[in-house]
N, C-alpha and C positions, 0 to 999 in steps of 0.2 A: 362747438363743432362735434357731430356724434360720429365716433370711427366704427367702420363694421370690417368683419372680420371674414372671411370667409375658407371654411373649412375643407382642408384639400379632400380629392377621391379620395373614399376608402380603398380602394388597391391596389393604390399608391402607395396610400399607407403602410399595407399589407407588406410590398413588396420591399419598401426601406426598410420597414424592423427585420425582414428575412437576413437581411446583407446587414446590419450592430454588428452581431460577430465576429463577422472577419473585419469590419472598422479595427472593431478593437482588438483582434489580435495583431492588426500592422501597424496600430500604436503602440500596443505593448513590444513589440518588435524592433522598433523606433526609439523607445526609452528605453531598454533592454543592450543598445547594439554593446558591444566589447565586453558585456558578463557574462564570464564562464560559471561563478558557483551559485548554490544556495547556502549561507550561513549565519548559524545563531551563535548564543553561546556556550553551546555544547557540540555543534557537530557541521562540518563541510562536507557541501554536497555538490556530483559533478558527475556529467555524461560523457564520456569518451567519444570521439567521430565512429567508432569501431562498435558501440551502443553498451559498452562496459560502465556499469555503476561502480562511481569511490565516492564511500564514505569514511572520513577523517574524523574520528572521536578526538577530541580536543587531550584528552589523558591518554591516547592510545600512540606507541612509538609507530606502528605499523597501522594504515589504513582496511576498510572492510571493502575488500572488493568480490563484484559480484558480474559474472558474465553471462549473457543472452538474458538478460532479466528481460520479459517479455507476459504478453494476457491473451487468453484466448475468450469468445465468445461465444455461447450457440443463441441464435434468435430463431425462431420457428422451424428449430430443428439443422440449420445450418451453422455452421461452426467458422469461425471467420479470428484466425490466427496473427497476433501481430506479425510474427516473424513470415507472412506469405502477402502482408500489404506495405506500401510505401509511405513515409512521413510526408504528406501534404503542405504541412508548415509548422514553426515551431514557435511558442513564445518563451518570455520569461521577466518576471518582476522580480521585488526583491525576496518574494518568499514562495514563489511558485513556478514551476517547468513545464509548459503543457507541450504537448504533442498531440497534432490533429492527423487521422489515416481518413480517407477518403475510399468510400465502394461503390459497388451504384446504386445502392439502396439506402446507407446508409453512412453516418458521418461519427467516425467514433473520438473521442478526449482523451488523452491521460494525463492525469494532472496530479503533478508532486509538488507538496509542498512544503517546510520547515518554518513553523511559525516560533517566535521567542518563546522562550520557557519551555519549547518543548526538545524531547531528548530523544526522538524519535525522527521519521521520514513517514508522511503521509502517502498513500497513493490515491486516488479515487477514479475511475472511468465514467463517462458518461456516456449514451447512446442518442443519437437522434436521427429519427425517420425524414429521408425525402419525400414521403408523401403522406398521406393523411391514413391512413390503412393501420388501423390496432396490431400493435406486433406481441408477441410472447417473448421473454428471455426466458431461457430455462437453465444455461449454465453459469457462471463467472468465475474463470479462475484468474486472479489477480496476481498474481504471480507464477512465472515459473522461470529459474533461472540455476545456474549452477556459483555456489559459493570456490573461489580458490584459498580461502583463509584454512586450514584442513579442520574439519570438525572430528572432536575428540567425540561426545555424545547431541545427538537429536533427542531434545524431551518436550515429549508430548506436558505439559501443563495440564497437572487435573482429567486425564486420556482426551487433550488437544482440545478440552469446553474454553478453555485460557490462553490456546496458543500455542507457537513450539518454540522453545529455548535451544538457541546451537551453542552449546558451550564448544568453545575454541581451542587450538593446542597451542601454545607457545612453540613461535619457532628460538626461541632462545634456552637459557639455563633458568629463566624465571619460571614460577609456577603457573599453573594454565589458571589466570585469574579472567581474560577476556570472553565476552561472550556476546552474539544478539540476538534478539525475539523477535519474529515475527507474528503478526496478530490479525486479524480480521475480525470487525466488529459486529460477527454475526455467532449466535450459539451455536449455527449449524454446520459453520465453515468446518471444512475440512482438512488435514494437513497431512501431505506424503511424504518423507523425504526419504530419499533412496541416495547413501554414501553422500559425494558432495551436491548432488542436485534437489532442488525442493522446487514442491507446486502445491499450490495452495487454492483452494476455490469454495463455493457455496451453490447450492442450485435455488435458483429464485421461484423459477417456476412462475412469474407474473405479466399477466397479460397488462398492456401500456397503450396509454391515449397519447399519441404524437401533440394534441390538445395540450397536455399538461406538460409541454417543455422537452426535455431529452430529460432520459431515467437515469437518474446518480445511482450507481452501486453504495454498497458497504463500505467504507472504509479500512485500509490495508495500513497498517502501521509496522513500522520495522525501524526497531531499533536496538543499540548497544548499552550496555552493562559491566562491570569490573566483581566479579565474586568477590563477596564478602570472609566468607566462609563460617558466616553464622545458616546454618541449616536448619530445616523442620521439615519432618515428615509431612509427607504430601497429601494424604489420604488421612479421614478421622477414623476414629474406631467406628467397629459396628454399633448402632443405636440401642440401645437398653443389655450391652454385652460389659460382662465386667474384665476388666483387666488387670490382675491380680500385680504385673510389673508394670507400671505406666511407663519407666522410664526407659525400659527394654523396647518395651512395644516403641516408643518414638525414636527409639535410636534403630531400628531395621525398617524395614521396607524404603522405596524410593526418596530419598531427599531433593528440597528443594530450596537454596539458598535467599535469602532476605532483597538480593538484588533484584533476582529476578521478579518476588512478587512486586517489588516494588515498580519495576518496571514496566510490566504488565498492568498497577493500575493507574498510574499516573498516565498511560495511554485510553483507557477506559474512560 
């Protein structure tokens, strides 16, 4: 017996693969219901109704909390603010938090995630076009939010090519050993921080075929550390310069402790 097959409309087609996505975020939604965190073995993660990020380092007696953590966008010169749109829906698995805003041009992602082994908190945005029309991104800033942990110093890593380390104050009689980095996986990223508030972004500057899916950013990594208090100077000498004190010259200028680089490349 010869069985034939017959292959639906293509616009049919078309129009089911449009609508996967939200299948699967009200599955993910559905296997998700009653979890509140994201956790490895190093760190809890958890969104407050009030839109407050806590992070729980597993070594830390006090958590890393961060309020209006939020991203802004510009696409073709218009600038499009989390904190001025509505969360549309939200999921969550066991190593991921997305949140979907809805515009009428556009459908933006944020998507956190903690996967094992890592000691950090991912972020990544994605952008996708309602309609077939080439868009520009020209800004992303992936973060901007204000720390309440009080920061003792902001250090730019390397003048910020590596990131910014916020070493932290103890609010107790212990010595300020706590600290976290935030990073962006781009050379060009930029880092501001002004007292407890920091914003972080890169200009992309690249034109996007809606063709080739929604445009993933950089990734934004942000995570915690415990100083060491083994240090090295941050900067090498000058190239073909002699240094008559080697051990002088490494002991001034800015320090930068073992944690940190460590931290910075285990997210790299």
């Amino acid at each position: 017996m010869l069985l034939t097959f017959r292959f639906p409309n293509c616009e049919i087609v078309k129009k089911a693969i449009r609508f996967l996505p939200i299948v699967l975020l009200v599955l993910l939604m559905l296997v998700s219901c009653g979890r509140k965190d994201l956790k490895n073995e190093f760190l809890t993660f958890s969104v407050q109704p009030n839109g407050q990020l806590i992070i729980k380092d597993q070594n830390w007696d006090l958590p890393l909390l961060i309020d209006s953590s939020g991203f802004a966008l510009t696409i073709n010169g218009v600038e499009f603010k989390s904190s001025d749109l509505v969360v549309s829906m939200t999921a969550r698995t066991d190593s991921t938090y997305i949140q979907i805003y809805d515009t009428e041009g556009y459908r933006f992602r944020s998507v956190s995630e903690i996967r094992q082994g890592w000691h950090f908190l991912s972020r990544q945005l994605f952008i996708e076009s309602k309609n077939a029309d080439v868009f520009k991104v020209n800004r992303l800033v992936l973060f901007t939010g204000r720390l309440q942990n009080p920061i003792r110093e902001a250090f730019q890593l390397t003048g910020g090519k590596y990131g910014l380390s916020l070493r932290l104050k103890s609010l107790d009689r212990e010595p300020d050993r706590n600290g976290c980095f935030l990073l962006i996986q781009n050379p060009f990223a930029k880092y501001e921080p002004e007292g407890q508030h920091i914003r972080l972004y890169y200009d992309a500057e690249m034109n996007w075929n809606p063709e080739n899916g929604a445009f993933p950013s950089d990734r934004l990594c942000l995570g915690t550390f415990e100083m060491t208090g083994n240090t090295f100077r941050q900067d090498m000498a000058a190239e073909w310069v002699y240094e008559q004190h080697p051990e002088a010259f490494l002991a001034d200028g800015d320090q930068i402790d073992y944690a940190e680089i460590k931290a910075v490349t285990d997210c790299a």
